[in-house]
C-alpha positions in Angstrom: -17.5 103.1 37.0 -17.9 106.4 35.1 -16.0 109.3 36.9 -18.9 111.9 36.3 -21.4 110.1 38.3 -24.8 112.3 38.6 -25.5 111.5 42.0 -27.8 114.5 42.3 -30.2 112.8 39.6 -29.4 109.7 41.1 -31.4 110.6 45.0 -34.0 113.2 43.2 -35.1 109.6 41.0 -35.0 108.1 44.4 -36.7 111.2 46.1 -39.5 111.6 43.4 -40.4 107.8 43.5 -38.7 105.8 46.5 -40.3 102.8 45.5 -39.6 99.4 43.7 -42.0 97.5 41.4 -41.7 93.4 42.2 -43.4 91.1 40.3 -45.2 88.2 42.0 -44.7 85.1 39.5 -46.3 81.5 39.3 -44.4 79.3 41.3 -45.4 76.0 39.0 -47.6 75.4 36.6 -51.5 75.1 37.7 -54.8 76.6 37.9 -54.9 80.1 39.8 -57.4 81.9 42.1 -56.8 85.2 43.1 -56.6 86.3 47.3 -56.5 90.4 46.4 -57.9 92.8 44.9 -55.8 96.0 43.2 -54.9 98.2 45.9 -54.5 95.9 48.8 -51.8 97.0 51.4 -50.0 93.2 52.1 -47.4 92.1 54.2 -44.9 89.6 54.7 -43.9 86.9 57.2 -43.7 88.8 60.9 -42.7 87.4 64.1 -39.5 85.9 65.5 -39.2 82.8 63.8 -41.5 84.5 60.9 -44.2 82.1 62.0 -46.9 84.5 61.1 -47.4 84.0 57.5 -47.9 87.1 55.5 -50.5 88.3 53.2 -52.1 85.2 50.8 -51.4 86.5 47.5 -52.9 83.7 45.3 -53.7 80.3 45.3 -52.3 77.6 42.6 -53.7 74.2 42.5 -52.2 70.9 40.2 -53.1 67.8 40.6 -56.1 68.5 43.2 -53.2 70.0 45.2 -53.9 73.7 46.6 -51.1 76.0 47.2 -51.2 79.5 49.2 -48.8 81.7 48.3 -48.3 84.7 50.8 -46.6 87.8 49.7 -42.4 88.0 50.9 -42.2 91.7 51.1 -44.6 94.6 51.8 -46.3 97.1 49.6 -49.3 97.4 47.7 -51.0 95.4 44.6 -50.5 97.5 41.7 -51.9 95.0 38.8 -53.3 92.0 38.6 -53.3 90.1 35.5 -57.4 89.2 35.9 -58.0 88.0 32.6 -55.5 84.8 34.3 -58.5 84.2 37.2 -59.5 80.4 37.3 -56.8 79.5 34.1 -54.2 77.2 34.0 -50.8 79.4 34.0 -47.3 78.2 33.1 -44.6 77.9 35.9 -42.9 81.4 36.0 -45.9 83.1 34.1 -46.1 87.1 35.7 -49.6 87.4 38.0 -49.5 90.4 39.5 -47.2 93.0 40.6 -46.4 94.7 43.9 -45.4 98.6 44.3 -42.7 98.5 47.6 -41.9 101.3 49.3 -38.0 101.2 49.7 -36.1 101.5 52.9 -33.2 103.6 53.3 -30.9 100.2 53.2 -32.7 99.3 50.0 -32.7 102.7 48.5 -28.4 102.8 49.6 -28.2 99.0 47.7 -30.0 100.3 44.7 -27.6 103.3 44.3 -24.6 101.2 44.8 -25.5 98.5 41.9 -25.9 101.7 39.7 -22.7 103.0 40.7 -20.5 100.0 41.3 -18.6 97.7 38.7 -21.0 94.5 38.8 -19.7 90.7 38.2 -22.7 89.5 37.3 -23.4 85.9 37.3 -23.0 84.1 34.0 -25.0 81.0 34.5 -27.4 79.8 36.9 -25.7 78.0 39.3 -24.2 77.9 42.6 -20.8 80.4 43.1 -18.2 80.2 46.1 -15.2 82.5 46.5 -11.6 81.1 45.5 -9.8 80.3 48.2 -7.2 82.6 48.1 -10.1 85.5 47.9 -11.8 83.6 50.7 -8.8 83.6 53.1 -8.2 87.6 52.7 -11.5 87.6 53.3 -11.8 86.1 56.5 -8.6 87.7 57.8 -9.6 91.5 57.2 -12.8 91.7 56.1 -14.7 92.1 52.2 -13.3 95.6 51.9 -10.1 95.3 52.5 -9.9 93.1 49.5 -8.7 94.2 46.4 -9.2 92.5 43.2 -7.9 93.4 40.1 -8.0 91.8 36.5 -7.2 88.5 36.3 -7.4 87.5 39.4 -9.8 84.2 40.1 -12.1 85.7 42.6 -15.3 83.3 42.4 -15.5 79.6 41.5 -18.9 78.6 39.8 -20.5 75.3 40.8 -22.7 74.0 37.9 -23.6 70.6 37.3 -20.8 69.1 39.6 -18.6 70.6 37.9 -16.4 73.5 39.5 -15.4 76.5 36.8 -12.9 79.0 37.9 -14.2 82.5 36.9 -11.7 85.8 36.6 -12.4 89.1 36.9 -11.8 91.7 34.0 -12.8 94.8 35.4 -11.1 98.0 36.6 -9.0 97.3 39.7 -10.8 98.1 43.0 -12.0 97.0 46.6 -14.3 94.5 46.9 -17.0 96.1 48.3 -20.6 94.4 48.0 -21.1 90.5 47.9 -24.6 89.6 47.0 -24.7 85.8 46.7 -24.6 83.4 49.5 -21.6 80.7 48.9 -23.5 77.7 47.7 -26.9 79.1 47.5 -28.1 78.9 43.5 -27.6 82.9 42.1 -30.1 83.2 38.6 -27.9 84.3 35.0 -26.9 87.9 35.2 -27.7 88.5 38.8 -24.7 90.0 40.5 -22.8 88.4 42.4 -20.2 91.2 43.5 -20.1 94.9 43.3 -16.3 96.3 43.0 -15.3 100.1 43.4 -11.9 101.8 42.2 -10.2 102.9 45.6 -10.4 106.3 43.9 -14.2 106.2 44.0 -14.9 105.0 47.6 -15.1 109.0 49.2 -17.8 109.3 45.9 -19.7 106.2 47.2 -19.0 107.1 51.1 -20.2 110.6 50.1 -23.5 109.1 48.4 -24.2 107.0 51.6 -23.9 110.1 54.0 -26.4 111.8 51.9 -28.8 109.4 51.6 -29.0 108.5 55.6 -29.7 112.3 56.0 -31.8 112.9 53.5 -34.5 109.9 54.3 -33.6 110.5 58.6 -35.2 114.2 57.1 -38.4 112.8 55.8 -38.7 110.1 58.2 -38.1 106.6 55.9 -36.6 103.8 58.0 
């Protein structure tokens, strides 16, 4: 973590554009068909149980087989890749992309990844925490963990076979987790987000300022 963080630039970036570009990708391969136009304000699943789907993006047919996809967060189509109408796309092949207005949690979790020391994840595969990290864990809590190099803090599951993994980085608290234990994390995702104990009044001092500052202009 660099000690001369800017976290002045950091919230006037966040201030001038508070929002995140997501791109909507082909789920599998197949012929598309379009369900927006450039522009449109969409949603994502609502209710309780999310039982009201949200906004059809596109639809993707193979094999005679239609597929709706609906949007999984809200914002507004930016581009669509037009020139792709009625084609036949490869699995994973960019469509469109979707301009999101951040949220004052989101806008906190992007700051922190830019400020934190990130384990990332170094294949794609499944990660759970070693046990010894697990059990500190569930006796005080994911900050009051501290991990320091060497220490096996995450076993990677991969092919059914289990791979200890060690962290290297600067000794600190454990203080984001952002895989699920046994859930499939992609290469180079993070999967934890340490900070030097020296640095957590920076990072407590960053979080303060953005709950006031967006509470100011009225983002949720």
């Amino acid at each position: 973590m660099n000690n001369d963080i800017d976290f002045e630039e950091i919230l006037s970036r966040y201030h001038s554009n508070p929002y995140e570009s997501i791109d909507v990708l082909a789920v599998h391969t197949g012929q598309v068909r379009f369900q927006v136009q450039e522009g449109a304000e969409v949603l994502p699943a609502s209710g309780e149980w999310s039982q009201i789907p949200g906004t059809t993006l596109y639809e993707i047919t193979r094999e005679r087989n239609p597929k709706r996809i609906t949007a999984s967060t809200n914002g507004q189509i930016a581009t669509i890749r037009r020139e792709l109408e009625g084609q036949f796309v490869e699995a994973g092949e960019k469509l469109m992309e979707i301009r999101h207005p951040l949220k004052k949690k989101e806008i906190i979790e992007a700051i922190l990844r830019e400020v934190l020391q990130l384990f990332p994840a170094p294949e794609t595969a499944k990660y759970f925490f070693a046990l010894d990290i697990q059990n500190r864990i569930d006796k005080k809590g994911v900050r009051a963990v501290t991990v320091g190099p060497g220490d096996e803090i995450v076993t990677m599951s991969l092919m059914k076979r289990d791979t200890p993994l060690y962290y290297q980085g600067e000794r600190g608290v454990l203080y984001s987790v952002y895989f699920t234990p046994g859930v499939s994390v992609a290469r180079g995702e993070p999967l934890l987000g340490v900070c030097p104990p020296d640095k957590l009044p920076l990072i407590q001092k960053i979080i303060t300022r953005v709950k006031a500052d967006w509470d100011a202009t009225g983002h949720a």
